[in-house]
KOLBA-321710 format. One record per residue: residue in one letter; x, y, z of N, C-alpha, C in turn. Coordinates in steps of 0.02 Angstrom, whole numbers, plus 50000, padded with zeros to 5 digits. Layout:
BEGIN
aXYZXYZXYZ ...
END
This chain:
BEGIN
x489404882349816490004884249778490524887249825 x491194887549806491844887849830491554896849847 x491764902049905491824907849914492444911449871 x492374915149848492944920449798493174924649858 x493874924249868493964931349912494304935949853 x494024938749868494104948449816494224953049862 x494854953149915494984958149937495734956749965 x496064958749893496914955649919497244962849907 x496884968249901497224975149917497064975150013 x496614972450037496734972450095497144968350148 x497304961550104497944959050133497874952550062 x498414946850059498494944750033498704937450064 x498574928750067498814922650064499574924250057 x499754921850114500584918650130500774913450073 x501214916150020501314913049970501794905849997 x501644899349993501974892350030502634892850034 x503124896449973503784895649964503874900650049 x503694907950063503534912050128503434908850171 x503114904550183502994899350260503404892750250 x503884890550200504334886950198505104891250243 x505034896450192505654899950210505644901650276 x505014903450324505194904450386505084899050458 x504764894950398504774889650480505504888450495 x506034888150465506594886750531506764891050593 x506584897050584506444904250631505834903350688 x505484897750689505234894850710505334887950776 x505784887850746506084880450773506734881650797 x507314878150766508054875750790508344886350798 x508284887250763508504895150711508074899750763 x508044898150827507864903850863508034907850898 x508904912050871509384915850906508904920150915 x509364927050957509444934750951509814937450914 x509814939950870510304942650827510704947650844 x510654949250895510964951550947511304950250998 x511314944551006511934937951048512404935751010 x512844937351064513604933551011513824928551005 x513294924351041513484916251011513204914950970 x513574907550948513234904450881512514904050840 x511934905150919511284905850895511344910950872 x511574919250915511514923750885511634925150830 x512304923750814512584925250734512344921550700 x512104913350687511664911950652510994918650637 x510604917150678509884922550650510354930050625 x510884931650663510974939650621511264936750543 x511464932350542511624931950464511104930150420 x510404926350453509934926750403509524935950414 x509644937050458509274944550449509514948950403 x510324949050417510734951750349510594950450284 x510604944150292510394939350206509724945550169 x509104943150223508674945650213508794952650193 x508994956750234509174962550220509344964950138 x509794961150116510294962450051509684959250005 x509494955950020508954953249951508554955549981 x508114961049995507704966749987508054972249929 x508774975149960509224979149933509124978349866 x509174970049858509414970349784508784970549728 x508204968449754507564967949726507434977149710 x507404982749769507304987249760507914989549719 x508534988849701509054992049683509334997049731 x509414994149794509684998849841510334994749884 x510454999249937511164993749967510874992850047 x511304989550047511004985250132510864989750174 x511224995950169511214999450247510615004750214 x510575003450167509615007550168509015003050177 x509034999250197508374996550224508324992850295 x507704995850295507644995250398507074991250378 x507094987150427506554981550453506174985450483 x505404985850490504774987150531504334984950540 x503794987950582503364980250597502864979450556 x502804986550510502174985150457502414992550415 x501854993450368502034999750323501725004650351 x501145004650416501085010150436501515013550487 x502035007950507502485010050571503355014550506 x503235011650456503795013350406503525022950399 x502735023550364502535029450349502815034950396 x502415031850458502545036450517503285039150507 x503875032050502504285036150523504575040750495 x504595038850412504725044050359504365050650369 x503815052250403503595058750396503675061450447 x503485059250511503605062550567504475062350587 x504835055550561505495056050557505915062750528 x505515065450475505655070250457505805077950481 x504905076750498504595083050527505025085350602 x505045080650637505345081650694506145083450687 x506525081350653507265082950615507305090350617 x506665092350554506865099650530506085102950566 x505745102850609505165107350616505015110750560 x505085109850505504685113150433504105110550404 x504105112550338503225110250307503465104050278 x502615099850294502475093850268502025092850202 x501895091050155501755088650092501435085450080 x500925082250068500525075950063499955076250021 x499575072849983499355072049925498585069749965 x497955072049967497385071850014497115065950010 x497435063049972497275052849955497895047749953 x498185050350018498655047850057498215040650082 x498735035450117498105031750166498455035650224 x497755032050272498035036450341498255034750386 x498855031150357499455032050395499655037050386 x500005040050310500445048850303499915051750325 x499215053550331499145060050331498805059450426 x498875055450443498875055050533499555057150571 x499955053350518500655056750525500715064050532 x500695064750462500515071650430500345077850487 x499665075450496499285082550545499595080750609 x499835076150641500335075350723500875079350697 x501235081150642501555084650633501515091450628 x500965091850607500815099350624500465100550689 x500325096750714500025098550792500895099050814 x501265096750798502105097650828502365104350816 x502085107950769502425112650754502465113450681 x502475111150623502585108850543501925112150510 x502305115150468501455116050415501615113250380 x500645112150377500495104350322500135108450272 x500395104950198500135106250125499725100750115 x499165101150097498905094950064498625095549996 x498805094449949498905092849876498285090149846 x497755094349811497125090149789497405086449707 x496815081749694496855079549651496295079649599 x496325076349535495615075949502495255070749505 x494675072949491494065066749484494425060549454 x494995060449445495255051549457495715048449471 x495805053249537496515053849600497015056149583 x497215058149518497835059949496498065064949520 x498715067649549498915073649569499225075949486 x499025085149532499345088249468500065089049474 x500345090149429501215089949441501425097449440 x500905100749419501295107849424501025111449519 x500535109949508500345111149574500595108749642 x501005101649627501625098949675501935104549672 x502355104449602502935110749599502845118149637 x502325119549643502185123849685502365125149760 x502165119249780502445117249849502945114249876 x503235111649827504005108949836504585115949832 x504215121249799504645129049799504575129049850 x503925127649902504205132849986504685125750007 x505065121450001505515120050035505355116850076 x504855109550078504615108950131505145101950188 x505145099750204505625094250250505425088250218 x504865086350196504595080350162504115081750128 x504185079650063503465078250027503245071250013 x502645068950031502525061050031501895059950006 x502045056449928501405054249886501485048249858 x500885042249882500945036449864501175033549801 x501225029849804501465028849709500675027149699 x500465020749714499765019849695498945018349762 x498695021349741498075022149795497825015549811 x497705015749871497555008649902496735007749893 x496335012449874495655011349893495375011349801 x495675015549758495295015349696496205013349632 x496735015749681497095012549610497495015649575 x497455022549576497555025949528498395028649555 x498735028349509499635030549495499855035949489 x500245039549528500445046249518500925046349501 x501265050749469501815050549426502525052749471 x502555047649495503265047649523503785047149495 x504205044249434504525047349409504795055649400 x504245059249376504375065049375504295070249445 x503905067649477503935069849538504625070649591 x505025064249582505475060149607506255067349576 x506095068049511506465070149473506305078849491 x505865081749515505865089549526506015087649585 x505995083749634506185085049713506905084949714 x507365080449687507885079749694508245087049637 x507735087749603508155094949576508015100449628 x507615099549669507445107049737507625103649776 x508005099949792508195097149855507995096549910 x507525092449869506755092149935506555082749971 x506775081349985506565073350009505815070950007 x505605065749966505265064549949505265056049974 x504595055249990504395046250031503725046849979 x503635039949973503075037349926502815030049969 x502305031649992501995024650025502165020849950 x502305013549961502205010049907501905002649910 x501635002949972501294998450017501124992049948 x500454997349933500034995649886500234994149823 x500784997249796500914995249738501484992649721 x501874990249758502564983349763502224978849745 x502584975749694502364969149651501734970949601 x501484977249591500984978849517501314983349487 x501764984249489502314988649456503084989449483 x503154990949416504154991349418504214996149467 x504734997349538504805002449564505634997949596 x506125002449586506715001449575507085008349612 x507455011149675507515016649699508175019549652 x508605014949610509115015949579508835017249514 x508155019249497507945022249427507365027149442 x507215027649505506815032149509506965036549583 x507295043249566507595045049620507405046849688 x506895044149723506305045849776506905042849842 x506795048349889507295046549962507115039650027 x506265041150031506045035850060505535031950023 x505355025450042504865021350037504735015950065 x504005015150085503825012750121503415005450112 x503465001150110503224993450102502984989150149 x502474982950146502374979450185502154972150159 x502464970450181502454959850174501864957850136 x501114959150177500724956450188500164959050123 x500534963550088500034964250034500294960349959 x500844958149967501144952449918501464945049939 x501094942649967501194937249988501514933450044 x501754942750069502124940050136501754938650192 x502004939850263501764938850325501484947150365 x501144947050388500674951550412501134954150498 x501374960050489501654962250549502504963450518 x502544964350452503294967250450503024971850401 x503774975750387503524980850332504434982050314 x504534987750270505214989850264505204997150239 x505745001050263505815007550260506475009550219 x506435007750162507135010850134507415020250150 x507695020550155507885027650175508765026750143 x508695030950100509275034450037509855036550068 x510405031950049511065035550119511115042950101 x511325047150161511355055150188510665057950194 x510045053050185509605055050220509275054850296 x509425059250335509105059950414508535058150438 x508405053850470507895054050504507795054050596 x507425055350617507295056150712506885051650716 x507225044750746506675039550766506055038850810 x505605035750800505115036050845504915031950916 x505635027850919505595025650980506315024451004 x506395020951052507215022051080507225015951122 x508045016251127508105008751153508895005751139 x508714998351095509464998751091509654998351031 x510404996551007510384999650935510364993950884 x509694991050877509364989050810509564993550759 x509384989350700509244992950645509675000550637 x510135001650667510655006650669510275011750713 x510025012650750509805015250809509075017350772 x508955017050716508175019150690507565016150717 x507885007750728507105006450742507275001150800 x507305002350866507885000050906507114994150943 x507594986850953507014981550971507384976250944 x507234970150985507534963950943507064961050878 x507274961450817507214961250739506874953950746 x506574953650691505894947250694506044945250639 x506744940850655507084937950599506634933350559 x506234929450586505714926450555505364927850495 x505174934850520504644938650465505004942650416 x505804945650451506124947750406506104942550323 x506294937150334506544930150310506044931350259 x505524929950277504684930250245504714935450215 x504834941950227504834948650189505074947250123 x505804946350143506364945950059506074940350030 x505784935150053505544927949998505204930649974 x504564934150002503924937549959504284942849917 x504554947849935504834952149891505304949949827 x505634945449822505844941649752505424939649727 x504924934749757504534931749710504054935749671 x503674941149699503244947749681503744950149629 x504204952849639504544955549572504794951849528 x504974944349551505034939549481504394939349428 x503654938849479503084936449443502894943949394 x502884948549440502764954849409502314957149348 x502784956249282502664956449242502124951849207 x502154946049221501584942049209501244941649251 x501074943749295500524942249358500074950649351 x500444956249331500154963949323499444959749258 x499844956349199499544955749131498904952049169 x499044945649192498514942149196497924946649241 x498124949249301497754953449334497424960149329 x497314963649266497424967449222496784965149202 x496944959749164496514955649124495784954049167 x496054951049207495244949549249494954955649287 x495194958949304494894967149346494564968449271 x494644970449198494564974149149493854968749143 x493824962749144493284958149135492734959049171 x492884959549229492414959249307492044968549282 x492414972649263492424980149250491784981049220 x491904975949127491604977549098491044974249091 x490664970949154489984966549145489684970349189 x490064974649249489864978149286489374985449267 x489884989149219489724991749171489104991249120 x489214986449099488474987149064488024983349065 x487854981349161487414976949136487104980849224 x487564986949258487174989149310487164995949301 x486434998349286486235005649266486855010449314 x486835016249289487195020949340487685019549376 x488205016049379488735013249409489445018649386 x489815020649420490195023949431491025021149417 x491395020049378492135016949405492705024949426 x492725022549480493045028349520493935026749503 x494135033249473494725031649443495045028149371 x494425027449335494375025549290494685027649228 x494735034249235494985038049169495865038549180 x496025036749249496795036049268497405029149246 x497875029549239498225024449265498285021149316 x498035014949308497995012549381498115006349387 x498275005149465498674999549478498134992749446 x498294986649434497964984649390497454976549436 x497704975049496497274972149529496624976149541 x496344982049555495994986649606495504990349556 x494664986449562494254989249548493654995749568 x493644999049589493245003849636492605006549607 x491985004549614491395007349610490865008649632 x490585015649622490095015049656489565015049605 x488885011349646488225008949632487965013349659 x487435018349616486995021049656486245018849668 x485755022449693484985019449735485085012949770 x485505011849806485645006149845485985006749915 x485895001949965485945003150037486664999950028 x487115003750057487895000150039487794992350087 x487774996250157487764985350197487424982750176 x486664983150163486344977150119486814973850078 x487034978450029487544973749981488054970750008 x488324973550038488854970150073488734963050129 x488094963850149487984958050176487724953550119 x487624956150069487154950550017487694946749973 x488284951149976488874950949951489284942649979 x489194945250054489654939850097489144932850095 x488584937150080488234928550111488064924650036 x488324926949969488284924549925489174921049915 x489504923049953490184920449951490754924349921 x490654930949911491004935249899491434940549925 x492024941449955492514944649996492764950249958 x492264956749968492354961249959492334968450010 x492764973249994492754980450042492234984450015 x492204989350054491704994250045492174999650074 x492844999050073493545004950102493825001150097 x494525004550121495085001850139495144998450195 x495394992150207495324988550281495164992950342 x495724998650336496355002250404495615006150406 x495065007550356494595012650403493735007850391 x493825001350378493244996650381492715000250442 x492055000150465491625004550506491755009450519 x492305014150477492165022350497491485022950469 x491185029750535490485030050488490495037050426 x491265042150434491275044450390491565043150302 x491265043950277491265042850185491995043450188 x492365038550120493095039150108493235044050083 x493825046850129494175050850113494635053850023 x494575046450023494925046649936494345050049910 x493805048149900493105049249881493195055749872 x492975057149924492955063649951493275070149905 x493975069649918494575071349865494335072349794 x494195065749784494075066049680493375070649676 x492935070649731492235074549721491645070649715 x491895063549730491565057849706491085053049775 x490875057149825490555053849879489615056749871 x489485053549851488465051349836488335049749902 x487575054249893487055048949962486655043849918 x486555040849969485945031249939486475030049894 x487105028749896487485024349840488115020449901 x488205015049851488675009849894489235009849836 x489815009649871490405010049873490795002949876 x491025000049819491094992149825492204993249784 x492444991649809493034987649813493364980749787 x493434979849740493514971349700494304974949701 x494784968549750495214968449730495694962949725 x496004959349646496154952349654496914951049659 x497134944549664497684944649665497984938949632 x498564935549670498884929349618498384923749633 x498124922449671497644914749685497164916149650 x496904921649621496124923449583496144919749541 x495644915349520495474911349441495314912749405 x495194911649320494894913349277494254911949312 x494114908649321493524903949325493034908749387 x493504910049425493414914749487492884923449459 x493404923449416493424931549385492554929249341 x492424924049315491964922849268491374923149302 x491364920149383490804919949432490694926249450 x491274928749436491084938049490490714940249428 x491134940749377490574946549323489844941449299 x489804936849314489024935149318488444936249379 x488994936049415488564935749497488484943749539 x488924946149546489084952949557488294958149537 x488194958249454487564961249460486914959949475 x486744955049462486274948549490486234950949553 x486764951149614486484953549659486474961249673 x486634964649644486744973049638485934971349624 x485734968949585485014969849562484524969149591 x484514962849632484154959449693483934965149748 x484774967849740484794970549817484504978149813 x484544979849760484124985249721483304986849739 x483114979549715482324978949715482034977449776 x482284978149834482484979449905482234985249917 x482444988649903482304996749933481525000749869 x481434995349815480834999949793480254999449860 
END
């Protein structure tokens, strides 16, 4: 039988219209956008293009969005961009990925005190307990919109809405959750955010950094003046190209692609549920992004499964890619209160190529081998 990949929170298939749109960047279309001849100004006008249809997808204007090479090079710069600006306190929510909070603590090894913001047993931050820390005034506060490892949505809206009343700048990784929800910077007042291609269909090695005009940042590298001196390097008009195609099409599908995907995570959920004793759904009682299943299985050797997993044809995490063979327990975990010994830690996360048919094999097959792999260790 055909292999299921179930792990498109860890990257996602180059949607065809994305590798249409950039093979000419490839070929004839291979200025500098930075040369003033005809090649050049060709590619700077598709980089521009690109540019403005990002703008317009997020509801922002051209000169707020910077090209980067991924969303962890965007994080960085929003926080340490920050930190380094004003040497003050940093903000961060303890189920950050770790990009902000690597950021984060280099910032306080710089000089910055760092807040880190717990949450409850199903990632949710509290909102009064933000408010707390947004009173000391800090240079940035930065909380994902939605968690990359279990899912779960923090309430940015209102968050968005006390920072800009304390006049506090606020970045939201949104890596993870562009294209499973509405996020619009002209309805939800947040200063930075941070995105990347490759988790909606784009190309793997760009990302984008909106940053809110009269907001400051201190770049992290130097050179010449790209991207308005922020992110200085010749621009990868290519992938730019690829960025904005994926980014329209993700927010065109949106709404029907959240429903259908929704639908099959809730399916896969509920066979999991009651058909494997003691099983855990981590984040469960939250709002959450609606591809991204997270559970743990307990009395079971996590790699067994995971190898029993792959060699039955199934493409699943046991983390988040960015910390795949750490040998310490996830950090998100950790946070909610939710890290067991002898239990495995499994990751189902689907996307637009997933099938019904797909989703029907996982919730039959999935415990079948949870079970197998079970009767292993009596």
């Amino acid at each position: 039988m055909q292999p299921i990949y179930l792990d498109h929170a860890a990257t996602t298939p180059v949607r065809p219209e994305v590798r249409e749109a950039m093979k000419p960047f490839f070929g004839d279309e291979f200025g500098n956008p930075s040369s003033p001849h005809r090649w050049g100004r060709s590619a700077r006008a598709a980089l521009e293009s690109a540019r403005e249809r990002v703008a317009q997808v997020l509801g922002a204007e051209r000169h707020e969005i910077f090209f980067t090479g991924c969303g962890t090079e965007a994080d960085n710069l929003a926080v340490l961009g920050r930190a380094r600006l004003e040497r003050a306190g940093v903000v961060c929510s303890a189920v950050e990925h770790k990009a902000v909070l690597a950021a984060a603590k280099r910032a306080h090894a710089e000089g910055s005190t760092l807040t880190l913001l717990g949450v409850d047993a199903n990632g949710s931050l509290d909102l009064a307990t933000a408010e707390q820390a947004i009173e000391s005034r800090p240079c940035v506060v930065s909380v994902m919109w939605g968690n990359n490892e279990v899912g779960s949505l923090q309430p940015m809206q209102a968050l968005a809405e006390r920072c800009r009343e304390a006049g506090v700048i606020l970045h939201s990784d949104a890596v993870q959750a562009f294209g499973k929800v509405r996020i619009r910077v002209d309805e939800t007042p947040l200063d930075l955010l941070s995105l990347g291609a490759h988790k909606f269909g784009g190309p793997k090695g760009v990302g984008v950094l909106f940053v809110r005009d009269g907001v400051d940042l201190v770049p992290l590298e130097y050179g010449g003046g790209q991207e308005n001196r922020l992110r200085p390097g010749t621009e990868n008009v290519a992938f730019a190209v690829g960025f904005a195609t994926a980014a329209e099409l993700a927010a065109r599908d949106q709404v029907a692609e959240c429903a259908r995907m929704s639908a099959l995570r809730d399916r896969i959920e509920a066979a999991l549920v009651s058909r494997v004793p003691g099983i855990v759904v981590n984040g469960g009682g939250a709002a959450r992004l609606p591809h991204i299943l997270n559970v743990t299985v307990p009395d079971i050797d996590q790699e067994a499964l995971l190898v029993s997993l792959d060699l039955a044809g199934f493409a699943v995490s046991v983390a988040s890619a960015c910390q795949s063979g750490a040998a310490e327990p996830s950090h998100v975990l950790a946070a909610m209160g939710g890290v067991r010994d002898k239990a495995a830690t499994l990751r189902v996360s689907i996307g637009r190529t997933t099938t019904d048919e797909e989703a029907t094999r996982t919730a039959a097959s999935i415990p079948e081998i949870i079970e197998r792999v079970r009767g292993l260790n009596v």
